[in-house]
C-alpha angles and dihedrals in degrees: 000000000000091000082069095082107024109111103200129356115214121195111210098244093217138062104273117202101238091209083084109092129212097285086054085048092060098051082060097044084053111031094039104023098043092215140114113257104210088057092114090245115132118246122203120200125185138197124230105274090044097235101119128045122201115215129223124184120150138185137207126192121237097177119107 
C-alpha cells in the first residue's frame, strides 16, 4: 500500500486553482510550504467548493 512509506501528509491550508499542473504544485510545496517536495511526504491540495482533491507524492532516488 503507498501509505506505507509516506512519512507526513500536509494538507495546503488555502482554494487552489486546479487549472495549475504538477510543475505550479511544487512552487507551492516549496514558496508557501516551505518544504521539499520530493521528501516523500504526501501533499494534499484541494478546489473552491471543496469537492475534488489533487494529489502530490514525489519521490527522489538516493541509490548510487
Amino acid at each position: 500500500m503507498i501509505l506505507n512509506c509516506v512519512k507526513k501528509i500536509w494538507l495546503y491550508p488555502e482554494v487552489v486553482d486546479f487549472r495549475k499542473q504538477l510543475n505550479g504544485l511544487i512552487v507551492l510545496i516549496v514558496e508557501a510550504l516551505d518544504k521539499d517536495p520530493g521528501s516523500g511526504e504526501l501533499f494534499i491540495f484541494r478546489n473552491r467548493a471543496r469537492n475534488k482533491l489533487k494529489i502530490c507524492l514525489l519521490y527522489t532516488s538516493d541509490a548510487a
